[in-house]
C-alpha positions as CSV (number, residue, x, y, z in Angstrom):
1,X,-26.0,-32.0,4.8
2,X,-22.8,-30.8,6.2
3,X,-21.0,-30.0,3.3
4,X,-24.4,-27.5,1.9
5,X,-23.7,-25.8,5.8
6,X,-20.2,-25.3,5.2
7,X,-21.0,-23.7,1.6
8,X,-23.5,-21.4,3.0
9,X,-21.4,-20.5,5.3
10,X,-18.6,-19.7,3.1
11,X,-21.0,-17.4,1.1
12,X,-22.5,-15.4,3.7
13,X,-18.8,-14.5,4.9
14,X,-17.6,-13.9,1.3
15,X,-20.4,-11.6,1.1
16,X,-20.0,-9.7,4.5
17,X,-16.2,-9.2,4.1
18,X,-15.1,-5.6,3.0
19,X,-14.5,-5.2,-0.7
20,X,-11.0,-4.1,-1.2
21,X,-9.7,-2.3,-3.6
22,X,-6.2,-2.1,-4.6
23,X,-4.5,1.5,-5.4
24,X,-0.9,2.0,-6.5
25,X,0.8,5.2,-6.3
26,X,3.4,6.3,-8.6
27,X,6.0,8.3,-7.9
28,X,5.6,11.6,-10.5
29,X,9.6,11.9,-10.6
30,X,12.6,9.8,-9.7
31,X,16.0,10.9,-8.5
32,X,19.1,9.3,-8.6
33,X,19.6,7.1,-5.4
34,X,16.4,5.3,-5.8
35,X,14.4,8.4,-4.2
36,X,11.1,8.7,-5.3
37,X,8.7,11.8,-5.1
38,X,5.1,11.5,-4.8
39,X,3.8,15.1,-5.4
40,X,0.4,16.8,-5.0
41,X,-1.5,13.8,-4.3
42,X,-4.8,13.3,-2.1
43,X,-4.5,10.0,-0.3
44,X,-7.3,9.0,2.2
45,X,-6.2,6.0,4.1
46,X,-8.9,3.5,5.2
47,X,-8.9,0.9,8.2
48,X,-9.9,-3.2,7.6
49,X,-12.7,-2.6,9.6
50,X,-14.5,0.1,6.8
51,X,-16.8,-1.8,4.0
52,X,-15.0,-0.3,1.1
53,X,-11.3,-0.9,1.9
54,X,-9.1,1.0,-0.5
55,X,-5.3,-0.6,0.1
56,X,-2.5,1.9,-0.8
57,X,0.6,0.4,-2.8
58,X,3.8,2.5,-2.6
59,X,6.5,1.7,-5.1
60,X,8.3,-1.5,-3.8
61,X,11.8,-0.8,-4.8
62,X,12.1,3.2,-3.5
63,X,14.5,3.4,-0.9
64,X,13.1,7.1,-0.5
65,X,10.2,8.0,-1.0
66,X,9.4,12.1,-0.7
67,X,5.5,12.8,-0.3
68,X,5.5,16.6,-1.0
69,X,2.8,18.8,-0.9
70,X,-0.1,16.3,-0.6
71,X,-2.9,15.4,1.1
72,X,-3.1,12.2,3.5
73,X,-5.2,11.8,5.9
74,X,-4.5,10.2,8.2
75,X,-1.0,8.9,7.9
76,X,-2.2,5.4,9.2
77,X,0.1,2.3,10.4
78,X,-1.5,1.2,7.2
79,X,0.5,3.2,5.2
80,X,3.4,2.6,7.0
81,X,3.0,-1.1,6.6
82,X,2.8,-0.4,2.9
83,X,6.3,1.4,2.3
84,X,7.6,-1.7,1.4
85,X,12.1,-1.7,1.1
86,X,11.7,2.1,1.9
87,X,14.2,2.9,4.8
88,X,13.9,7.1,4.3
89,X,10.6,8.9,4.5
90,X,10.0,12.4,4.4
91,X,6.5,14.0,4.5
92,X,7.3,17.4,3.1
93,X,4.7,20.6,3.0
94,X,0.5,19.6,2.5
95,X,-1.6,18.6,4.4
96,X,-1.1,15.6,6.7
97,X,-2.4,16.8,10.7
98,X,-2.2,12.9,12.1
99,X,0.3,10.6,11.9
100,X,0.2,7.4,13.5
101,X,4.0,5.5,13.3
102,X,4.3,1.9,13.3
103,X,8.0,1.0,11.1
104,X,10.3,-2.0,11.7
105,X,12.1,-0.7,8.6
106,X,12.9,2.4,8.6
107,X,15.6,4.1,9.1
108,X,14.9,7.8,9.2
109,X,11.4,9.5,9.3
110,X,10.9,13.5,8.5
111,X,7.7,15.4,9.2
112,X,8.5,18.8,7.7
113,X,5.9,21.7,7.3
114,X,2.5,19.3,7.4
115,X,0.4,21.0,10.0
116,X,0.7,18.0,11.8
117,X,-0.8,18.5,15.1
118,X,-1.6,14.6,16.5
119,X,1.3,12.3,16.3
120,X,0.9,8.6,18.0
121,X,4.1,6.0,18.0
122,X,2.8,2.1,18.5
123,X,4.0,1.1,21.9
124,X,6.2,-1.3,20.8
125,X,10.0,-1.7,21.5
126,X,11.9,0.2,17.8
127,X,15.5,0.1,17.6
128,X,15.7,0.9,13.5
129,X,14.5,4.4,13.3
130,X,17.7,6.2,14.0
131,X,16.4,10.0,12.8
132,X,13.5,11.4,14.0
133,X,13.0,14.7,12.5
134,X,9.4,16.5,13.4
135,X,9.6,20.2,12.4
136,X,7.5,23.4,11.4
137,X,4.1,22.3,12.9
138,X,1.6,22.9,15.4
139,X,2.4,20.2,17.3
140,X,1.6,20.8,20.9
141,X,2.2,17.2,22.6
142,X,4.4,14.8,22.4
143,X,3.4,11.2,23.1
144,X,4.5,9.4,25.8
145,X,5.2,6.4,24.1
146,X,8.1,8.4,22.2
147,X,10.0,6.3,24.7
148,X,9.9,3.0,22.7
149,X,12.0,4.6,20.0
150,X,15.3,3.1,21.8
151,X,17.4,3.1,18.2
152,X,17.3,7.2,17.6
153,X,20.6,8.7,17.5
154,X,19.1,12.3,16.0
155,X,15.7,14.1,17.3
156,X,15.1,17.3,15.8
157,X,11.7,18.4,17.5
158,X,12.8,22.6,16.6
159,X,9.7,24.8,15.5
160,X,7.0,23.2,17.1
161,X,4.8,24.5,19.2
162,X,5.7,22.4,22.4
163,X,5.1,23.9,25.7
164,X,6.6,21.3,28.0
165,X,8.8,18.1,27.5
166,X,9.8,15.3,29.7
167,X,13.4,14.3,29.2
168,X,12.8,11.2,31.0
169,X,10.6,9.5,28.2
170,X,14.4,10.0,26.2
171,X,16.1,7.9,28.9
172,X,15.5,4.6,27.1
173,X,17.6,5.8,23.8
174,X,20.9,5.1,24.8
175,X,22.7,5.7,21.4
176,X,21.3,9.5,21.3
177,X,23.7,12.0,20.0
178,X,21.6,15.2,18.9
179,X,18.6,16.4,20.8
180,X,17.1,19.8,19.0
181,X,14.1,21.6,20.9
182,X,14.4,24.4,19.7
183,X,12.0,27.4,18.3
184,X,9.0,26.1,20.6
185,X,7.2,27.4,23.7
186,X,8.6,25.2,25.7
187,X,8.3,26.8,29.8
188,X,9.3,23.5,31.8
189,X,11.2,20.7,31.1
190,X,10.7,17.7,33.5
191,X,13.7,15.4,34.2
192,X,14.2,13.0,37.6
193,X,17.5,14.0,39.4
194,X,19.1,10.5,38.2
195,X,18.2,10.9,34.5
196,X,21.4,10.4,32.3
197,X,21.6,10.8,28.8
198,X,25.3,9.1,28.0
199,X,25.9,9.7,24.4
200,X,24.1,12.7,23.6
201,X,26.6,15.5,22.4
202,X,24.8,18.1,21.0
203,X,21.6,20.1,23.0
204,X,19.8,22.8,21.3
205,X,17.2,24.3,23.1
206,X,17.4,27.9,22.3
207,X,14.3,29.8,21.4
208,X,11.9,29.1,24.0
209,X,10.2,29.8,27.3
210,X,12.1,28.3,29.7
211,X,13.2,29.9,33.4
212,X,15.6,27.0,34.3
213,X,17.0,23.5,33.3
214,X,17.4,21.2,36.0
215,X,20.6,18.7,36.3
216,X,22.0,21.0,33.6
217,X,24.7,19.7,32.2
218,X,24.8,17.1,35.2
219,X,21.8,14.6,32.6
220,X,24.5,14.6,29.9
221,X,27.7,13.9,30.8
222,X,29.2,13.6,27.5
223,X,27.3,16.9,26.2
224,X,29.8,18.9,23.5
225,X,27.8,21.7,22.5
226,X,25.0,23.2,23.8
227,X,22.7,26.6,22.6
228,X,20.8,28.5,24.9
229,X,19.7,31.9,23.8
230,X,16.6,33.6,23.5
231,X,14.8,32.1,26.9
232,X,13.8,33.8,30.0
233,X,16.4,32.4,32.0
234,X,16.5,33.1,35.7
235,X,19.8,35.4,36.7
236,X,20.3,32.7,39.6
237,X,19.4,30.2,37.7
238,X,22.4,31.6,34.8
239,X,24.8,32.2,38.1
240,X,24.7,28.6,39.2
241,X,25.2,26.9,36.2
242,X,28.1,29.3,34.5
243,X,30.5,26.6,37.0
244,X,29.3,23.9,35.7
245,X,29.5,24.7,32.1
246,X,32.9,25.5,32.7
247,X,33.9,22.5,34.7
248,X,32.0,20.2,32.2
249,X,34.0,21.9,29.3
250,X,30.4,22.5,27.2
251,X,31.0,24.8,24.6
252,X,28.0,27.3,24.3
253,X,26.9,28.3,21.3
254,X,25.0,31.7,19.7
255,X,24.5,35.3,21.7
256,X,21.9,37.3,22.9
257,X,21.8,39.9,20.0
258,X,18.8,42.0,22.1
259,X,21.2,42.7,24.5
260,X,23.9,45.6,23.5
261,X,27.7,46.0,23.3
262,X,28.3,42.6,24.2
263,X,27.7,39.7,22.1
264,X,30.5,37.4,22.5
265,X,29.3,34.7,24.6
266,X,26.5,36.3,26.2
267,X,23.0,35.5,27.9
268,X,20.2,37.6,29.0
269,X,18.6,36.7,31.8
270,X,15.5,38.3,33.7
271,X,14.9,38.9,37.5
272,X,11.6,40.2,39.1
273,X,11.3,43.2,40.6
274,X,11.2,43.1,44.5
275,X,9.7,46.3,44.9
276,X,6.8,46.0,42.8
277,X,3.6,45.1,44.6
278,X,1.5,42.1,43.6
279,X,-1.2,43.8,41.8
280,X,1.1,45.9,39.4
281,X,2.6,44.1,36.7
282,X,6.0,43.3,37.9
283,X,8.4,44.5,35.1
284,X,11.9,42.7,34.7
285,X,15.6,43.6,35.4
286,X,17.3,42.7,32.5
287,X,21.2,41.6,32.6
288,X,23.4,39.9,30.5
289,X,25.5,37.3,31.7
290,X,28.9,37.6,29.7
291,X,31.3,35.0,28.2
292,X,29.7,32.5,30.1
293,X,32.6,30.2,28.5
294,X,34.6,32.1,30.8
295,X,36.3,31.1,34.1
296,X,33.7,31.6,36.9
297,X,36.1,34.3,38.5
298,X,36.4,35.9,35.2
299,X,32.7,35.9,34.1
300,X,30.3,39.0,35.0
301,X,26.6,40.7,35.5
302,X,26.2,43.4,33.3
303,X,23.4,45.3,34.4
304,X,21.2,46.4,31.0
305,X,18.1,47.7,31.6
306,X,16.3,48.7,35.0
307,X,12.8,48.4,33.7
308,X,12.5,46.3,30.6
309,X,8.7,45.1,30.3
310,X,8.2,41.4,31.4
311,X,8.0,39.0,29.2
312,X,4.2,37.8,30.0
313,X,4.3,34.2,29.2
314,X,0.7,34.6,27.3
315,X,0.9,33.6,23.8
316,X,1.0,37.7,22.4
317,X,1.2,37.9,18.8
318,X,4.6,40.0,18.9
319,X,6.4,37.5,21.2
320,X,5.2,34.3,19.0
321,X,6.6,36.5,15.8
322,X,9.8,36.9,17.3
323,X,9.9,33.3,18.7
324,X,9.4,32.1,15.5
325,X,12.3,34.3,13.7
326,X,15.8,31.8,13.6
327,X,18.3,34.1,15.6
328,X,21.2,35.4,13.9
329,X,24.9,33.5,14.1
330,X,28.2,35.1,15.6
331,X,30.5,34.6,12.5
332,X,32.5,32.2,14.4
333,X,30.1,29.3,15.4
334,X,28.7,26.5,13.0
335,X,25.2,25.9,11.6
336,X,23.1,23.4,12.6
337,X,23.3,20.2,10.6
338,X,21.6,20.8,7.2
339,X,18.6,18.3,8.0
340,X,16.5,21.2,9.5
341,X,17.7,24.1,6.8
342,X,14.7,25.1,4.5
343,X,16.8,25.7,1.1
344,X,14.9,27.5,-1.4
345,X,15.3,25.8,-4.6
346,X,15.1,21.6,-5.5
347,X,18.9,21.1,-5.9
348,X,18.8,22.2,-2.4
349,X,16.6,20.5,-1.1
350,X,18.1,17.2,-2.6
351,X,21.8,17.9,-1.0
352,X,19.8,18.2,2.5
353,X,18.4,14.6,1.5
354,X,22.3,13.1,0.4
355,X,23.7,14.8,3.6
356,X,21.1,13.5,6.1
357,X,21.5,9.8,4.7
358,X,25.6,10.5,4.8
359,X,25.2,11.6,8.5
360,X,22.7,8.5,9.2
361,X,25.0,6.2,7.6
362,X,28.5,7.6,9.6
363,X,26.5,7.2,12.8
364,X,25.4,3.8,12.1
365,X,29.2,3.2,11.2
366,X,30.0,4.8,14.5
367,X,27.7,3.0,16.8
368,X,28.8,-0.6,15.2
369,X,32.5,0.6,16.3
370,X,31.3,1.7,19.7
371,X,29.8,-2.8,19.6
């Protein structure tokens, strides 16, 4: 009697499990390296729960794999469990708006040009991703729980469309070097008085809306190199800090090319006007702060315009356009590390991909000698 209960039970749960059905994907082209590229593929990823359970296969032995200019939805913790020995990811161009991350093995994971606009990280302690690289999308929020990634060293967040950040969910990542917020809408920045970065070198967080930085350079005592143009900076706000740059030895990089004669060194930065009611739309004093590298005896206000229009911090077509635009170099200073260029041809594409993994692997060399 027992044994014909046990065997009906055993067929009514074979028959109420989920079919699944296995699906490998191929890559369309290898390179050398053991990088694979999946290209123009539509990949809908399923969760147990669903009746008809379609489980995605990547190839096993990639050790990374390029999905360009395909379709997922939605970038599951399914799919990450799937990558198999892949350490390098990069989700190039498409279509793939969600993204839920949930690795123990990689190493480096790129979001690049996706429309990705919902991104989720497991709360759950990772210390193996070491490159975070989220760039070109309408990403408006960033999650909280971006403070269990304690193993980045590099976190490029640049051409978003982020409108605030709190440096404090960062706190946790004690081996970060290279923090780029740049090219978003970013107006505030939230960090608590005792917030310290200690390793991070280089800040770039040009491009965007901000009036002030708090604790600047004070939350990064080690900070190198820093880029600030193209904000709304407060004059006061420009005036207190130019001491501490200089005292902290930061080297500033870029100039404000909207403001004329002087390049070399300089800021704008924006005060209200006082004698503008509060019904009229109070225009803005422009000046330019120059060589704010300088000594702070030797820096100076230049006065540049008595009535430039404000800068309304609605989201107006022409202000997004030039938001968007990269802002030209002085001749003298570097570019920015060729992970967030956007070469125009394959070859280059593929020499961004060999220099990111060099730069991964000389910071994991570094951090091992810092042990």
């Amino acid at each position: 009697m027992h044994s014909l209960v046990i065997l009906f039970l055993s067929i009514a749960i074979g028959l109420a499990a989920p079919a699944a059905h296995a699906k490998p994907l191929d890559c369309t082209r290898w390179y050398r390296n053991l990088t694979c590229f999946i290209e123009d593929r539509s990949i809908v990823s399923t969760s147990s729960s669903e009746a008809d359970q379609t489980i995605i296969t990547f190839p096993a032995q990639a050790s990374h794999l390029i999905i360009d200019s395909s379709v997922v939805f939605p970038f599951s913790v399914q799919l990450f469990d799937a990558l198999g020995e892949t350490t390098f990811l990069t989700l190039k161009g498409g279509y793939i708006p969600v993204v839920t991350f949930r690795s123990n093995r990689l190493n480096s994971l790129r979001i690049d040009h996706t429309n990705l606009h919902d991104f989720t990280i497991s709360p759950v302690e990772n210390r193996n991703l070491n490159t975070l690289i989220v760039s070109g999308n309408p990403l408006a929020v960033l999650p909280p729980t971006m403070r269990y990634l304690t193993g980045l060293s590099i976190l490029d967040l640049s051409n978003n469309a982020l409108e605030s950040v709190s440096l404090n969910w960062f706190e946790s990542m004690a081996n970060l070097l290279v923090l780029d917020l740049s090219a978003n809408r970013i107006a505030r920045v939230d960090l608590l008085p005792t917030l310290r970065l200690p390793r991070l070198k280089n800040l770039w967080i040009n491009q965007n809306r901000l009036r002030e930085l708090n604790h600047f350079p004070g939350f990064a005592p080690r900070l190198h190199r820093v880029r600030l143009v193209e904000n709304r900076w407060s004059c006061a706000w420009v005036q207190r800090i130019r001491a501490a740059i200089w005292l902290a030895d930061v080297q500033v990089y870029g100039a404000e090319y909207v403001c004329p004669e002087k390049v070399d060194g300089g800021l704008c930065c924006y005060d209200e006007c006082d004698e503008c009611s509060d019904e009229e739309e109070a225009p803005e004093r422009r000046f330019q702060i120059v060589n704010v590298n300088s000594a702070p005896e030797e820096a100076s206000v230049e006065l540049v315009a008595q009535t430039s229009p404000s800068m309304a911090r609605d989201d107006e077509a022409g202000d997004d356009n030039r938001l968007k635009q990269p802002h030209r170099e002085v001749p003298e200073q570097h570019h920015r590390a060729a992970v967030d260029r956007k070469p125009p041809h394959e070859s280059r594409f593929m020499e961004t991909v060999r220099q990111l993994e060099s730069t991964v692997k000389r910071i994991e060399a570094e951090l091992k000698d810092c042990r």
